[in-house]
N, C-alpha and C positions, 0 to 999 in steps of 0.2 A: 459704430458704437452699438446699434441697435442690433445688430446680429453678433456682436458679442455678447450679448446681455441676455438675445435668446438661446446662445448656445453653451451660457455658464447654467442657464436654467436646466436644461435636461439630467446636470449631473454635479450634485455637489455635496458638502459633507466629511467631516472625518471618520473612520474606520479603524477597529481595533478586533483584533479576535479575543473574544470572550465566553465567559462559561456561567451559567446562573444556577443554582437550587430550583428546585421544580416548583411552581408556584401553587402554594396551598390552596388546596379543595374546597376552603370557605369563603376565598378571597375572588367575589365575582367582575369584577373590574381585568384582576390579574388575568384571570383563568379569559376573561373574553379576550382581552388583548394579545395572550399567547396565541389562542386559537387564531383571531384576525390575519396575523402575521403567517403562521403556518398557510391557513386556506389562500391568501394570498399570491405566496411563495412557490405554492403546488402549482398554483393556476401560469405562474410565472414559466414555471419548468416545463409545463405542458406547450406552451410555445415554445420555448428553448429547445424543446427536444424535437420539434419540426424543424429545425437547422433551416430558421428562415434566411434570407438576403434581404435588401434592398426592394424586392420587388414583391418578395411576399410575407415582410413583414407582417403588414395590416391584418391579411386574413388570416394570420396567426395568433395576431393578436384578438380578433371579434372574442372570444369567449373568455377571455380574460377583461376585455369592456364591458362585456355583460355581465360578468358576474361582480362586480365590484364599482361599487357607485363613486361617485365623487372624482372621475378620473379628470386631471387637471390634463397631460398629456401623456407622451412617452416618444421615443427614436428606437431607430435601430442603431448600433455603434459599432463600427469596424475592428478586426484586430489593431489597427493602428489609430485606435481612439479616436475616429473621426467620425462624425455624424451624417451618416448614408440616407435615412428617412426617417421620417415623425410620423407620431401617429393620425396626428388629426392636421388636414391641410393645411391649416390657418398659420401652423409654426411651421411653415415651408424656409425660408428665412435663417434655421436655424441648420440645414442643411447644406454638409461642406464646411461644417465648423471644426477645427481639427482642436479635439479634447486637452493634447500636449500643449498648449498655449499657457493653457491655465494651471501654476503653478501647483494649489492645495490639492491635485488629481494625481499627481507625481507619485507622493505614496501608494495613491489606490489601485496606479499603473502597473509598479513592481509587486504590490500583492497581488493580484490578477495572474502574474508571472508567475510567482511564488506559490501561489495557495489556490488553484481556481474556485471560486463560487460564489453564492449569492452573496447582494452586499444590501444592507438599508440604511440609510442617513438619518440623520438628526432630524427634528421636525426645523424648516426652514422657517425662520423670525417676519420673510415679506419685505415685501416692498411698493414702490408704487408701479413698477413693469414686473414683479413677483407674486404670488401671495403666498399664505402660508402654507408650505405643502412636505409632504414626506416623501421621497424617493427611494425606489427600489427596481433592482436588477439582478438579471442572470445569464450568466453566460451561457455563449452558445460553444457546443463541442463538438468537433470531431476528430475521430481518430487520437483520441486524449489532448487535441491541441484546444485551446480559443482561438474560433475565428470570428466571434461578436460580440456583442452582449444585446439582450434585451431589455428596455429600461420603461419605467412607468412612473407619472406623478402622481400620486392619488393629496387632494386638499384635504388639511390637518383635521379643520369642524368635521369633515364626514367622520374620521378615523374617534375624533373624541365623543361623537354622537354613539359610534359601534360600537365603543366599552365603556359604556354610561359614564363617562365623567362628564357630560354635559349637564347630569343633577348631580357632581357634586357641589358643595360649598366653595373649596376649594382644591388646587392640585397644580402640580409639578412635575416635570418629566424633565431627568433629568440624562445624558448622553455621554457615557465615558469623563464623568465627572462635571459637566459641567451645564447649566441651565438652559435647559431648549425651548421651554415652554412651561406657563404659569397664567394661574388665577386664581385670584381671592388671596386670603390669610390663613396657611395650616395651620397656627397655632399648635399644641404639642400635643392632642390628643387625634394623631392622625397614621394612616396605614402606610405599608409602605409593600411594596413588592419589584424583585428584580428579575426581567427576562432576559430569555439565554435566546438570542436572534441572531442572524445572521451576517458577520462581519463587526458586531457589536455588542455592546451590554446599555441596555436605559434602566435607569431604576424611577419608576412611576410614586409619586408619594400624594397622597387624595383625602379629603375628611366629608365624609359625607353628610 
């Protein structure tokens, strides 16, 4: 059980391809949070395009550890969804966990097939072997095929400290319709902005 638990951790989430309106120039929450994700994502690609394996994961990943705080963990994932290495030894455990087990991955399997590219999840709600964290990945490519993905957890408080929602009142994020995360009471005099991200749409609603 316990290596199933760590190896539903590295990857989870629904997936839609979507499209957003560019987020207004005065909206500084929005505009951070676009950025967050972009700077990210780059950082992401910069490993992926060292077409790491199993063995040099890690060192592919160093600069994407260092640049990005709050890293909860990250693997490396096989063309055949299986989990070859993690980033930080401790989630050793999770390795050898075959991704196809787990049914909600089954869509993210064929779009991988379908549409190659980066994907980001929903912020994750926690638990007591979880906490609340966001996930994000990219595939690794060669010769046009997927033959991995790189995957990363970054915890949810860093991501909300990085686009000051941490002063707001309150706020909601909300994930191809449906509620990922909240605090406080927006009552109706509140903002709202929608990012155009990678394998998804969140729309953030905040009053400050």
């Amino acid at each position: 059980m316990k290596r199933i638990l760590l190896g539903v951790l590295f990857l989870f989430g629904m997936f839609s391809i979507a499209c957003a309106a560019p987020v207004p120039a005065d909206d500084a929450v929005g505009q951070k949070a676009q950025a967050y994700f972009d700077d990210v994502f780059a950082k992401l690609k910069l490993a992926a395009d060292k077409q790491p394996d199993q063995l040099t994961f890690r060192e592919a990943m160093k600069p994407v550890v260092a640049g990005v705080p709050g890293i909860f963990g990250g693997s490396f994932i096989d063309e055949k969804w299986v989990i070859r290495q993690v980033l930080f030894p401790s989630h050793f455990l999770a390795r050898g966990f075959d991704l196809k087990k787990v049914a909600p991955l089954h869509y993210f399997q064929q779009k991988l097939k379908d549409a190659p590219g980066p994907q980001l999840s929903e912020p994750a709600h926690g638990s007591i072997v979880q906490p609340r964290l966001i996930a994000m990945r990219y595939p690794v490519m060669k010769d046009g095929k997927v033959i991995g993905l790189v995957s990363m957890m970054v915890r949810t408080p860093f991501f909300i400290k990085a686009v000051g929602l941490d002063k707001a009142k309150a706020y909601k994020i909300i994930c191809l319709g449906k509620e990922a995360e909240a605090q406080g009471v927006l009552g109706a005099d509140y903002k709202e902005v929608r990012l155009s991200l990678p394998s998804t749409e969140w729309v953030i609603e905040y009053r400050m």
